[in-house]
DSSP file (Angstrom, degrees, kcal/mol; ACC not computed):
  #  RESIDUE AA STRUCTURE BP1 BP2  ACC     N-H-->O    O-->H-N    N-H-->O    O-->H-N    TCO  KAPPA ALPHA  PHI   PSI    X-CA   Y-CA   Z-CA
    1    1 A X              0   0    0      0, 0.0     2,-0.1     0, 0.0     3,-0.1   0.000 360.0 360.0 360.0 149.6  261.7  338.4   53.8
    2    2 A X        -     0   0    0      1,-0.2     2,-0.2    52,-0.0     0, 0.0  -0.423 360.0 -53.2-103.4-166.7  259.9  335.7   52.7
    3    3 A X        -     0   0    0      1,-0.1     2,-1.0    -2,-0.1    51,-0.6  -0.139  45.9-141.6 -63.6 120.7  257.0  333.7   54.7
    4    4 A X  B     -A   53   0A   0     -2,-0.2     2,-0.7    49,-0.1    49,-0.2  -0.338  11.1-149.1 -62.5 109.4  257.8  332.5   58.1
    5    5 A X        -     0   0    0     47,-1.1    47,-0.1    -2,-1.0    45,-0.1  -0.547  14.9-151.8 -95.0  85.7  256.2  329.2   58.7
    6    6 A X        -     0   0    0     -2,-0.7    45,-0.2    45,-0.2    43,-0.0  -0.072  11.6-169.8 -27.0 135.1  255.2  328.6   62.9
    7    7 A X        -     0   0    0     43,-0.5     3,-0.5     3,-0.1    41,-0.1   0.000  24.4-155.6-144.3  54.6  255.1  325.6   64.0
    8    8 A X  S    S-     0   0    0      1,-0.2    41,-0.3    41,-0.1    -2,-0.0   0.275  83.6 -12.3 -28.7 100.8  253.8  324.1   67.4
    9    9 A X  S    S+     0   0    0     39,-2.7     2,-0.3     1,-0.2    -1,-0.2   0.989  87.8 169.1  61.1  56.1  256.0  320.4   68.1
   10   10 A X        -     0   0    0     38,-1.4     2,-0.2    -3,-0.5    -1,-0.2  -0.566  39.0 -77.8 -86.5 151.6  257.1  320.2   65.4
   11   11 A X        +     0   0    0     -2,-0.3     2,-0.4    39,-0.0    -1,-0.1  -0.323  48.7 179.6 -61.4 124.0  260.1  317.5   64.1
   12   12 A X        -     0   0    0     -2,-0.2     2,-0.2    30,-0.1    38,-0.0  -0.982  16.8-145.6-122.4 142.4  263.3  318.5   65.1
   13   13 A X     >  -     0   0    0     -2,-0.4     4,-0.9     0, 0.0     0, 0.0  -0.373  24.7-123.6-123.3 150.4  266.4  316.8   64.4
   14   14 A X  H  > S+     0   0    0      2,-0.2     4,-1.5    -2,-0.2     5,-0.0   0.776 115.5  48.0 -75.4 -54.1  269.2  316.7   66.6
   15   15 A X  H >> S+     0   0    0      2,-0.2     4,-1.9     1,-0.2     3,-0.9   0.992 117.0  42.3 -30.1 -88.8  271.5  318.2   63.6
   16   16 A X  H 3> S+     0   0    0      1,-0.2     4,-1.2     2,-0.2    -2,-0.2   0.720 115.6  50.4 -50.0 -29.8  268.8  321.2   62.7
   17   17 A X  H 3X S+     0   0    0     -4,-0.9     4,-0.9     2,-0.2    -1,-0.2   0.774 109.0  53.0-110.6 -25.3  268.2  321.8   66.3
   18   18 A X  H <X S+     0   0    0     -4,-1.5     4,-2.2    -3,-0.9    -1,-0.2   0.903 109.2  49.4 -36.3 -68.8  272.2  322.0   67.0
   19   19 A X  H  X S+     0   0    0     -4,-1.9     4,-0.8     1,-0.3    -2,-0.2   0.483  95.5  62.9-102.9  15.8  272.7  324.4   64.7
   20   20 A X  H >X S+     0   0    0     -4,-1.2     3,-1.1     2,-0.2     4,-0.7   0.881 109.7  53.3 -61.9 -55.7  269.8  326.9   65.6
   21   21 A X  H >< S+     0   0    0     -4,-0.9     3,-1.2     1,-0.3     6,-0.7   0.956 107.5  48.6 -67.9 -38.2  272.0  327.1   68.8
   22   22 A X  H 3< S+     0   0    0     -4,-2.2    -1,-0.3     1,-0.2    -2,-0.2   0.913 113.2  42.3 -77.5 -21.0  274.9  327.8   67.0
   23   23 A X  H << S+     0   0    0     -3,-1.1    57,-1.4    -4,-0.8    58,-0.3   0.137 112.2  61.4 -84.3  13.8  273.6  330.5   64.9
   24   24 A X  S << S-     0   0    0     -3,-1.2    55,-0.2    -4,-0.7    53,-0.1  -0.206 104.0 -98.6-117.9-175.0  271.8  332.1   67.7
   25   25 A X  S    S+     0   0    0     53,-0.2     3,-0.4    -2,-0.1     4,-0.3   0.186 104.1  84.2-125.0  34.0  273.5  333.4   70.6
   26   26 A X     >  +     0   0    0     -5,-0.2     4,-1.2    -6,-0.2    -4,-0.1   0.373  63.6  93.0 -92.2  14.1  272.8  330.4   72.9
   27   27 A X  T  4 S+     0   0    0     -6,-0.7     5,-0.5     2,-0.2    -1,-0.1   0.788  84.8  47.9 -61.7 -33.0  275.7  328.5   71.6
   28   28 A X  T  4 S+     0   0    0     -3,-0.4    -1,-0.2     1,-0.2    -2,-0.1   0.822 116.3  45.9 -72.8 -47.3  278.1  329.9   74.3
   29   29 A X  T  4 S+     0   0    0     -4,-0.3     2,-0.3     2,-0.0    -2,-0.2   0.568 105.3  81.5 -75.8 -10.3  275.6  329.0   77.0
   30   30 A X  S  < S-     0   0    0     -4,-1.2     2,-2.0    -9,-0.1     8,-0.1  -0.821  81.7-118.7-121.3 153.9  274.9  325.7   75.7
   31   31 A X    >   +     0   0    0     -2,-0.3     3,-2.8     1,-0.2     7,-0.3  -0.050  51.6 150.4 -90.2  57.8  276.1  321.9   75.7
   32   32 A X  T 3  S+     0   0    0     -2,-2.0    -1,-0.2    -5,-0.5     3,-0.1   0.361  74.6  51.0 -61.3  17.8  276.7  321.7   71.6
   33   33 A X  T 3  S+     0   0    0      1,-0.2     2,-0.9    -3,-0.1    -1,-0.2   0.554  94.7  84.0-125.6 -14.5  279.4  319.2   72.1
   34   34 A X    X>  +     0   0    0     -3,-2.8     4,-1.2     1,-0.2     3,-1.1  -0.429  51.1 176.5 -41.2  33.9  277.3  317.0   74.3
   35   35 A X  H 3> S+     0   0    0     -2,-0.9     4,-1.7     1,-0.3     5,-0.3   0.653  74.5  50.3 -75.4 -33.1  275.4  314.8   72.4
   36   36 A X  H >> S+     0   0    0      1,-0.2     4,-4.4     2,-0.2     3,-0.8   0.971 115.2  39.8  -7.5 -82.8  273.9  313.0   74.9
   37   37 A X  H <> S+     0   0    0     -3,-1.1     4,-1.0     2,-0.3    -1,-0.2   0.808 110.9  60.9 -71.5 -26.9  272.7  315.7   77.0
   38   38 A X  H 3X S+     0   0    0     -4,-1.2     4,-0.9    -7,-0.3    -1,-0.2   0.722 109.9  44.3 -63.7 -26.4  271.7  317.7   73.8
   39   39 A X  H <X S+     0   0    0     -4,-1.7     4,-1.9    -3,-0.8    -2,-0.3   0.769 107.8  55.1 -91.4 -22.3  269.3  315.0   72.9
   40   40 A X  H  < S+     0   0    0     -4,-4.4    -2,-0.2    -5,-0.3    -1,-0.2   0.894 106.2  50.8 -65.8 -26.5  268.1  314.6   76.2
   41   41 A X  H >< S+     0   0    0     -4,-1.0     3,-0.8     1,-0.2    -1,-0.2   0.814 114.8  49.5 -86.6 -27.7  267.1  318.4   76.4
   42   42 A X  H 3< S+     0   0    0     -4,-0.9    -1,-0.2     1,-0.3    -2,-0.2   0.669 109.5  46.6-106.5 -16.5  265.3  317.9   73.1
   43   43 A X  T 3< S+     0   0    0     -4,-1.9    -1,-0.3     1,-0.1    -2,-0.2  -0.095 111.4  49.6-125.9  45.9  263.4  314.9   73.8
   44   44 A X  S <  S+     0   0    0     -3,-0.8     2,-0.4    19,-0.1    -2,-0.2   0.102  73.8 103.3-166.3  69.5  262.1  315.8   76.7
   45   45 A X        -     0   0    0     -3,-0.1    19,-0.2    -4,-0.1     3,-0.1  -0.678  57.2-153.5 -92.7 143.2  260.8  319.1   76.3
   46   46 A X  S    S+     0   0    0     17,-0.6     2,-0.3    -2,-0.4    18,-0.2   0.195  80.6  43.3-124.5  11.3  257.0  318.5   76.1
   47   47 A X  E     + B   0  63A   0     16,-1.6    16,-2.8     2,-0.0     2,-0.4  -0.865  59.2 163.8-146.5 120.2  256.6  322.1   73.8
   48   48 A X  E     - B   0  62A   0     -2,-0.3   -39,-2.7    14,-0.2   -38,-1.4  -0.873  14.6-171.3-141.2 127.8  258.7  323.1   70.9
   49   49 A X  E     - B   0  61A   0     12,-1.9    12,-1.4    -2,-0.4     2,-0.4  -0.895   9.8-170.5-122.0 129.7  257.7  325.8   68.4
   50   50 A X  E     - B   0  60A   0     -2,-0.4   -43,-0.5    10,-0.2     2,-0.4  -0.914  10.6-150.9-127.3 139.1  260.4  326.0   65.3
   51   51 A X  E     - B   0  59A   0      8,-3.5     7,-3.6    -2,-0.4     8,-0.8  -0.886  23.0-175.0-107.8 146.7  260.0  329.0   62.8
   52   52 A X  E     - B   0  57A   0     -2,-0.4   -47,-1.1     5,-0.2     2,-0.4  -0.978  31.7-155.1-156.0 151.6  261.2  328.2   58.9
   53   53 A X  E >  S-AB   4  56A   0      3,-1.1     3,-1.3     1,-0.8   -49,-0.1  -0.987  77.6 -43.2-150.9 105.1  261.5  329.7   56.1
   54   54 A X  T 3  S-     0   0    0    -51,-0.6    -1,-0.8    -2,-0.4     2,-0.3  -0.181 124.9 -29.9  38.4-163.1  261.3  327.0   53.1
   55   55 A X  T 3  S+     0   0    0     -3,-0.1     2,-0.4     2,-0.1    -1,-0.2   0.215 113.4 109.9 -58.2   7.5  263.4  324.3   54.6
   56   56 A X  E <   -B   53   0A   0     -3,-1.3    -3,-1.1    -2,-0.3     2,-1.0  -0.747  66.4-136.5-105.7 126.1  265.7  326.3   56.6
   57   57 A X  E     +B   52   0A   0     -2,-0.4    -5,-0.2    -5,-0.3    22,-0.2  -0.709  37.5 161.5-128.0  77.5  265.2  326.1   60.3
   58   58 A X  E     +     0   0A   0     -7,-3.6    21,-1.2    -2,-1.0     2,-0.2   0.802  61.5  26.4-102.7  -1.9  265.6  330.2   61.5
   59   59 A X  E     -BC  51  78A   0     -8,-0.8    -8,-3.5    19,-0.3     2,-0.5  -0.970  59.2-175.2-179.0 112.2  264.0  330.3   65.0
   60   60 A X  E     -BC  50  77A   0     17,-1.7    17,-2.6    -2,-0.2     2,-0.2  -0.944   6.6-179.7-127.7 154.8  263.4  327.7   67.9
   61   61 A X  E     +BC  49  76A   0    -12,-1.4   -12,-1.9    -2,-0.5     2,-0.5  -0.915  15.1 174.9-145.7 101.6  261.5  328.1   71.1
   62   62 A X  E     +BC  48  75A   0     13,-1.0    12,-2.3    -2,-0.2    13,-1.3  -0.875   9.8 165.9-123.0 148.9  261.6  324.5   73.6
   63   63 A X  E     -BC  47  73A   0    -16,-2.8   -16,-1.6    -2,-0.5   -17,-0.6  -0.879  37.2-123.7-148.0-169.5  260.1  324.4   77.2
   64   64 A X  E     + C   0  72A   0      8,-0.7     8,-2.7    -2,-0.3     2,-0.3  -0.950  43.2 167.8-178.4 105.2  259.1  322.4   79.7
   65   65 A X  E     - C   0  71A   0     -2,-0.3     6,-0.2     6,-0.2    -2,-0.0  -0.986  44.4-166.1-146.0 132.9  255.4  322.6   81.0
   66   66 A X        -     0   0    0      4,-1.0     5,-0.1    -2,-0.3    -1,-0.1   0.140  44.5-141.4 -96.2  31.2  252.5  321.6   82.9
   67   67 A X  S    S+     0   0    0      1,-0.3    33,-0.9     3,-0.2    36,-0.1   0.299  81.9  60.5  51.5  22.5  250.4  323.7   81.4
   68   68 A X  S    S+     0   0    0     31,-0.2    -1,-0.3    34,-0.1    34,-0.1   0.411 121.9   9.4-149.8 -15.0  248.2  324.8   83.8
   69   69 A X  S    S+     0   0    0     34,-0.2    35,-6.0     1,-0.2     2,-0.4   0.519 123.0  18.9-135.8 -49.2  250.5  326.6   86.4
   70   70 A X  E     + d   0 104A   0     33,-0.3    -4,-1.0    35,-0.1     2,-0.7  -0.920  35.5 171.1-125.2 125.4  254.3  326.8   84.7
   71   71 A X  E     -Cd  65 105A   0     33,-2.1    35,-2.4    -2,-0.4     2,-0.5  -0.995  19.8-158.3-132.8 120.8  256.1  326.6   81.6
   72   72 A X  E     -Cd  64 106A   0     -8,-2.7     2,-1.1    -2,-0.7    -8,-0.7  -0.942  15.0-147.1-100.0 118.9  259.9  327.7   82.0
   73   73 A X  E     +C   63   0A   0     33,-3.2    35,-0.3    -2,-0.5   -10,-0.3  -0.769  26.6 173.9 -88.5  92.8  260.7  328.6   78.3
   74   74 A X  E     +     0   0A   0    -12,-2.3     2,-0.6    -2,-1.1    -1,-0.2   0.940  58.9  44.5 -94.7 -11.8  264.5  327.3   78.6
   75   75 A X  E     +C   62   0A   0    -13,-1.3   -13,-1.0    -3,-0.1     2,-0.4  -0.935  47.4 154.9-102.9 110.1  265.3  327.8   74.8
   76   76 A X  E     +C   61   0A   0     -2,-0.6     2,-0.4   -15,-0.2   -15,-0.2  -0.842  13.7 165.5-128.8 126.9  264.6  330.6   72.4
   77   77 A X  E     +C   60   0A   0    -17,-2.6   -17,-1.7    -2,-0.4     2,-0.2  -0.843   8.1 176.0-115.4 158.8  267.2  330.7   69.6
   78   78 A X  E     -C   59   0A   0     -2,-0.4   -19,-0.3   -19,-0.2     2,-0.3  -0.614  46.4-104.7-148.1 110.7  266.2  332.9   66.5
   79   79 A X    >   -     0   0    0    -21,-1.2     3,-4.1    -2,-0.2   -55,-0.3  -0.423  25.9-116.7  11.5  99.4  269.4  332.8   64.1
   80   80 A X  G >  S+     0   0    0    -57,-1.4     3,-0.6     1,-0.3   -56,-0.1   0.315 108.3  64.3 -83.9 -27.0  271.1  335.7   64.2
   81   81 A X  G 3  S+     0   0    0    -58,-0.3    -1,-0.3     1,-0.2   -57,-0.1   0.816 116.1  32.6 -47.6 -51.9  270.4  336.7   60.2
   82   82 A X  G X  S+     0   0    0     -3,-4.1     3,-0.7   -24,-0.2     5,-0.3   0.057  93.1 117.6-104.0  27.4  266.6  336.9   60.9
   83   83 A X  T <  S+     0   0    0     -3,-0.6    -4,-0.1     1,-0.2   -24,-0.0  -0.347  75.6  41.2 -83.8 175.2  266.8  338.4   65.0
   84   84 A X  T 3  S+     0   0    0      1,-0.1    -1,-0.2    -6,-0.1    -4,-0.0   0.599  93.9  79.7  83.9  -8.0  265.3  341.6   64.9
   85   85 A X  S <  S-     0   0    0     -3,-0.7    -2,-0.1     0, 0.0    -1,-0.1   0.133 103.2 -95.1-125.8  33.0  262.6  340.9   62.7
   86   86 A X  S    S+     0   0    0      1,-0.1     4,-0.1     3,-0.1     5,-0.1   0.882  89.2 110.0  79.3  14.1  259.8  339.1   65.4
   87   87 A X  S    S+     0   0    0     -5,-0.3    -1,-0.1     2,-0.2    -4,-0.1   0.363  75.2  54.7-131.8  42.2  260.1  336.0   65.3
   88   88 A X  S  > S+     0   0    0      2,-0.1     4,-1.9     3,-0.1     3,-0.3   0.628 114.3  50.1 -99.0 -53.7  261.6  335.6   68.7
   89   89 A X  T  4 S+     0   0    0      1,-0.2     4,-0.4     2,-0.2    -2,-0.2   0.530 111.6  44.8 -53.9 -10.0  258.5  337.5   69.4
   90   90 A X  T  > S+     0   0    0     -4,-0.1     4,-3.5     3,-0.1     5,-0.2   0.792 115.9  47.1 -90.4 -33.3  256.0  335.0   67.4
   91   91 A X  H  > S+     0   0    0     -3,-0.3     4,-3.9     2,-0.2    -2,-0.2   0.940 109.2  50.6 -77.7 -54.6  257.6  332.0   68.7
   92   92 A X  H  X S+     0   0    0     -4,-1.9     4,-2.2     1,-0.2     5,-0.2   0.968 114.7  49.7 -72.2 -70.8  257.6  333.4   72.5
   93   93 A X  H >> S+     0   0    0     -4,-0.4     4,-2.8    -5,-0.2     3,-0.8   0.963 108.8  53.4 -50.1 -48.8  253.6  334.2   71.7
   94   94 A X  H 3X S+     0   0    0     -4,-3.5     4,-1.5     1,-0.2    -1,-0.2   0.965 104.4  49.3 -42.3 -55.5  253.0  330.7   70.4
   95   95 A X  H 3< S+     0   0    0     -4,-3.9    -1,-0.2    -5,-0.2    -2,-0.2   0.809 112.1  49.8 -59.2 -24.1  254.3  329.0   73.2
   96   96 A X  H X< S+     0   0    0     -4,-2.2     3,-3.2    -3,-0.8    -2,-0.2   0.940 102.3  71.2 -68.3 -47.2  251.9  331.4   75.7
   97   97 A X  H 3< S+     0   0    0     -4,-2.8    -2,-0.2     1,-0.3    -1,-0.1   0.713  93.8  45.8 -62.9 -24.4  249.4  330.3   73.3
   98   98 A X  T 3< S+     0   0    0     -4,-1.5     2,-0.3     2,-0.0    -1,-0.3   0.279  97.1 101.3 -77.6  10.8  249.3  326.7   74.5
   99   99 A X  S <  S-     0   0    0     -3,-3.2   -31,-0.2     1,-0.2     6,-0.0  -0.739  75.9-112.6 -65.5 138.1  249.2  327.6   77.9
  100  100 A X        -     0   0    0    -33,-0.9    -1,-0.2    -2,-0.3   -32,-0.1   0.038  37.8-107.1 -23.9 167.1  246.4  327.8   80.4
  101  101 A X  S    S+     0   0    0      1,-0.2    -1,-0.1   -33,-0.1   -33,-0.1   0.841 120.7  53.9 -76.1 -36.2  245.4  331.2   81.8
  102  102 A X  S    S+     0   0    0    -34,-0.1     2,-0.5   -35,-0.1    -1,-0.2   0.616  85.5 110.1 -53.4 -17.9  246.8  330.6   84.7
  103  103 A X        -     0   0    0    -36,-0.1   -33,-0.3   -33,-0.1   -34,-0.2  -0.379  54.0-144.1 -73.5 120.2  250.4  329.6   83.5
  104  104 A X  E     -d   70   0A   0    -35,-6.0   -33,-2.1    -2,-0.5     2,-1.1  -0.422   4.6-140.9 -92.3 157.1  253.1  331.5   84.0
  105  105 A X  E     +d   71   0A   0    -35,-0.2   -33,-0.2    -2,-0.1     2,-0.2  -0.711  25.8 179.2-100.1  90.2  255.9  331.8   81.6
  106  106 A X  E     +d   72   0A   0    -35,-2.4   -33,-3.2    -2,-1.1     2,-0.2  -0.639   2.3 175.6-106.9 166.6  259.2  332.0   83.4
  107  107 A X        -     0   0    0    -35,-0.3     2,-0.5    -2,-0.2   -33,-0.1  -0.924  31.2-127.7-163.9 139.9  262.6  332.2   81.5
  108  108 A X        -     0   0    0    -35,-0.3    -2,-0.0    -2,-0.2   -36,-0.0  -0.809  38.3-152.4 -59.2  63.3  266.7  332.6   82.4
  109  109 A X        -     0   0    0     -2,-0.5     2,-0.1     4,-0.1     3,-0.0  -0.316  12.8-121.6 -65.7 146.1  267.6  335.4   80.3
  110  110 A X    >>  -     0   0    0      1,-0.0     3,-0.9     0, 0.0     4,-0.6  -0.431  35.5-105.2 -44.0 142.4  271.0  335.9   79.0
  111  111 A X  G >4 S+     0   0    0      1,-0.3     3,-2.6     2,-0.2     2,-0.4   0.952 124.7  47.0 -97.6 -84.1  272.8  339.7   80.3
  112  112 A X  G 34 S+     0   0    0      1,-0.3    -1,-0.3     2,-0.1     4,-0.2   0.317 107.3  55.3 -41.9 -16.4  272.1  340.9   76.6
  113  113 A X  G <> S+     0   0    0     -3,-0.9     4,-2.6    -2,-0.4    -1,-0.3   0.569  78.0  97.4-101.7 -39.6  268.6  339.7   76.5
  114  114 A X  H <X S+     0   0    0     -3,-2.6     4,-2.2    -4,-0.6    -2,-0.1   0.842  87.1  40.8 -20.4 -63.5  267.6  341.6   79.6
  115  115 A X  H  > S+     0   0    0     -4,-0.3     4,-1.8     1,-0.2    -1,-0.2   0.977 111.0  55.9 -60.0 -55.9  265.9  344.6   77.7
  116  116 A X  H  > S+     0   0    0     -3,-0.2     4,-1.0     2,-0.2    -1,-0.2   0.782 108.3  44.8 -66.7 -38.2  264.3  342.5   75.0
  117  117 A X  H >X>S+     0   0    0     -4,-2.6     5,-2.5     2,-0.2     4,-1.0   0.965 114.6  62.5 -79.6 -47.1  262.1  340.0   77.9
  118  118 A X  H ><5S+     0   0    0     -4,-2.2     3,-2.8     3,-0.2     4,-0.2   0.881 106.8  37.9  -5.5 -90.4  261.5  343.9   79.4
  119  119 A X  H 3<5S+     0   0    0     -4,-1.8    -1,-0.2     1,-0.3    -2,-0.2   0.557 107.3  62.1 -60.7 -22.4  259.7  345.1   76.5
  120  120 A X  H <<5S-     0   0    0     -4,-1.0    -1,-0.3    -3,-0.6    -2,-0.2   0.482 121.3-104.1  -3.8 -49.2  258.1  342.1   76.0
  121  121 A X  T <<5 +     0   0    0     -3,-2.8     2,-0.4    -4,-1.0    -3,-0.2   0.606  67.7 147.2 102.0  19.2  256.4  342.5   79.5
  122  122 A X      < -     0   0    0     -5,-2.5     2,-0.3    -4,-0.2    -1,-0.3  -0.787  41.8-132.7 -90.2 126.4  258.3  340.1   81.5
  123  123 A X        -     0   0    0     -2,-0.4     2,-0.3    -3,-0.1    -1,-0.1  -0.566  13.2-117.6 -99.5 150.0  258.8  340.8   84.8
  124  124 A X        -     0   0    0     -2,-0.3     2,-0.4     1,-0.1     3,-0.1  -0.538  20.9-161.1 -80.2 121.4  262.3  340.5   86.8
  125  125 A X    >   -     0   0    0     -2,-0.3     3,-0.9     1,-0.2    -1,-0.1  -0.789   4.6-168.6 -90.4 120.1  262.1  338.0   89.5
  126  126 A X  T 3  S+     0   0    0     -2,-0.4     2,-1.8     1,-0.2    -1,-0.2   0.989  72.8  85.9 -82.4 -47.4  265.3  338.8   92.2
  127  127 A X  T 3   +     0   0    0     -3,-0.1     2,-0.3     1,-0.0    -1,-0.2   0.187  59.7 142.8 -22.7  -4.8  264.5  335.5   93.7
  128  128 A X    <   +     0   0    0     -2,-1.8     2,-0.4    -3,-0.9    -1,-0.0  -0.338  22.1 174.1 -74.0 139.9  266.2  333.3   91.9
  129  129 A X        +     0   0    0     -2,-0.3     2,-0.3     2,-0.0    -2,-0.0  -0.896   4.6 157.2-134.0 135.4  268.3  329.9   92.8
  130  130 A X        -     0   0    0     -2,-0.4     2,-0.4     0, 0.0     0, 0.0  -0.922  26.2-142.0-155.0-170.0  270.0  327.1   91.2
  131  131 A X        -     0   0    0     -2,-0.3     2,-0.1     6,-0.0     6,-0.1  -0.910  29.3-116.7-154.7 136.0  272.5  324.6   91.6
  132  132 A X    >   -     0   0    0     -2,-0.4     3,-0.6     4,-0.1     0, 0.0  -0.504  39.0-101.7 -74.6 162.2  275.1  323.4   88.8
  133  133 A X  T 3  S+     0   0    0      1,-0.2    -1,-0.1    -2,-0.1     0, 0.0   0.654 117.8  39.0 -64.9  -2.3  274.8  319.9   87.6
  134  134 A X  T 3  S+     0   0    0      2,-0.1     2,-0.7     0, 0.0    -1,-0.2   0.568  86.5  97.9-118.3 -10.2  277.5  318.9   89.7
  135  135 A X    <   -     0   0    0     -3,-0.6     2,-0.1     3,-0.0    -4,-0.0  -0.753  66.5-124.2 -86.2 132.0  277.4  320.5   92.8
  136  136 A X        -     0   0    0     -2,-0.7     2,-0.4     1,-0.1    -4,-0.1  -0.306  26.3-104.4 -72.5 148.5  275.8  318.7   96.0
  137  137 A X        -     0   0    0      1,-0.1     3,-0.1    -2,-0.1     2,-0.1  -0.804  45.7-124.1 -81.3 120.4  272.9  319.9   98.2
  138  138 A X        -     0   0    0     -2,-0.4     3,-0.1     1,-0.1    -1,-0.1  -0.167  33.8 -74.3 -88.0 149.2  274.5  321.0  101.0
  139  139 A X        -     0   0    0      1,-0.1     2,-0.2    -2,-0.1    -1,-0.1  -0.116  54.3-103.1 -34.4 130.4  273.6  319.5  105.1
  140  140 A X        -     0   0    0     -3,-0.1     2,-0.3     2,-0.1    -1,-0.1  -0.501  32.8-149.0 -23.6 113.6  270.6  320.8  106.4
  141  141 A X        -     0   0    0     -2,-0.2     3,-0.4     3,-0.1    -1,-0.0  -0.787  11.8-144.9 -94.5 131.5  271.7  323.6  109.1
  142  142 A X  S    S+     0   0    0     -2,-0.3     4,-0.1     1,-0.1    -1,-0.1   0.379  98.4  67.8 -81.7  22.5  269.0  323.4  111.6
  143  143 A X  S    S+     0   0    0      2,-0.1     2,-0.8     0, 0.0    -1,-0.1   0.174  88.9  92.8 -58.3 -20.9  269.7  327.8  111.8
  144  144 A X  S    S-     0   0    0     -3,-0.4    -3,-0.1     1,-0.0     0, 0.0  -0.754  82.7-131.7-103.7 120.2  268.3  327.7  108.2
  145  145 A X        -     0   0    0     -2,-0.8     2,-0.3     2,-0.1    -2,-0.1  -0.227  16.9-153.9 -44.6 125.5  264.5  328.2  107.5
  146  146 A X              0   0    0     -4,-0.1    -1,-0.1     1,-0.1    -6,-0.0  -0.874 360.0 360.0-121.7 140.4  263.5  325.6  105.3
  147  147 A X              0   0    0     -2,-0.3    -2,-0.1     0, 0.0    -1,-0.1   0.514 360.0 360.0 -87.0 360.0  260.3  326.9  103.2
């Protein structure tokens, strides 16, 4: 394989950055017909680390951070040609590496993905909650403990 080139914020194109997702396996999971909303996710992410090989665009990693407490990794595409060879795992380290010590790295995973954040060291949070973009916060119950 030849040299993998890292890259911390690097320029990403709307195009190249498309079709990491499609050559990955976030394509299913993601809104590649959007363009709107695909550029919104890409400019404003405040860390994105792209791996290449010559001009070719194999590996993307974007989050969303304040750097001192949380960083939610919400992207890592690696292009399904090179998975398997680390540089879902270089990309993943890079992005810890502009963190604080304190900063935790939280992540969605994907069902297939499960094992791979595992070995990694990531630990499974059961506590998770979310909301679709379209769905309303539903009335306050006074019965419900509000945190």
């Amino acid at each position: 394989m030849d040299e993998v080139i890292y890259k911390v914020n690097d320029e990403l194109s709307l195009d190249v950055f498309v079709s990491e997702l499609q050559c990955s396996t976030l394509e299913q999971r993601r809104p590649i017909d959007d363009e709107a909303c695909i550029a919104g996710m890409l400019q404003n992410a405040n860390l994105i680390v792209t791996a290449r090989i010559g001009a070719q665009c194999v590996g993307v990693a974007r989050a969303l951070s304040n750097f001192h407490y949380a960083c939610y990794l919400s992207d890592l595409a690696v292009n399904r040609s090179y998975q398997g060879q680390g540089i879902g795992n270089s990309l993943i380290r890079l992005i810890k590496s502009q963190l604080g010590k304190r900063c935790k790295l939280i992540l969605l995973s994907a069902p297939k993905a499960v094992s791979y954040y595992r070995k990694l060291g990531f630990k499974k949070h059961p506590e998770t909650w979310f909301l679709e973009g379209e769905e309303k916060i539903a009335a306050s119950m006074s019965t419900v403990d509000e945190p």
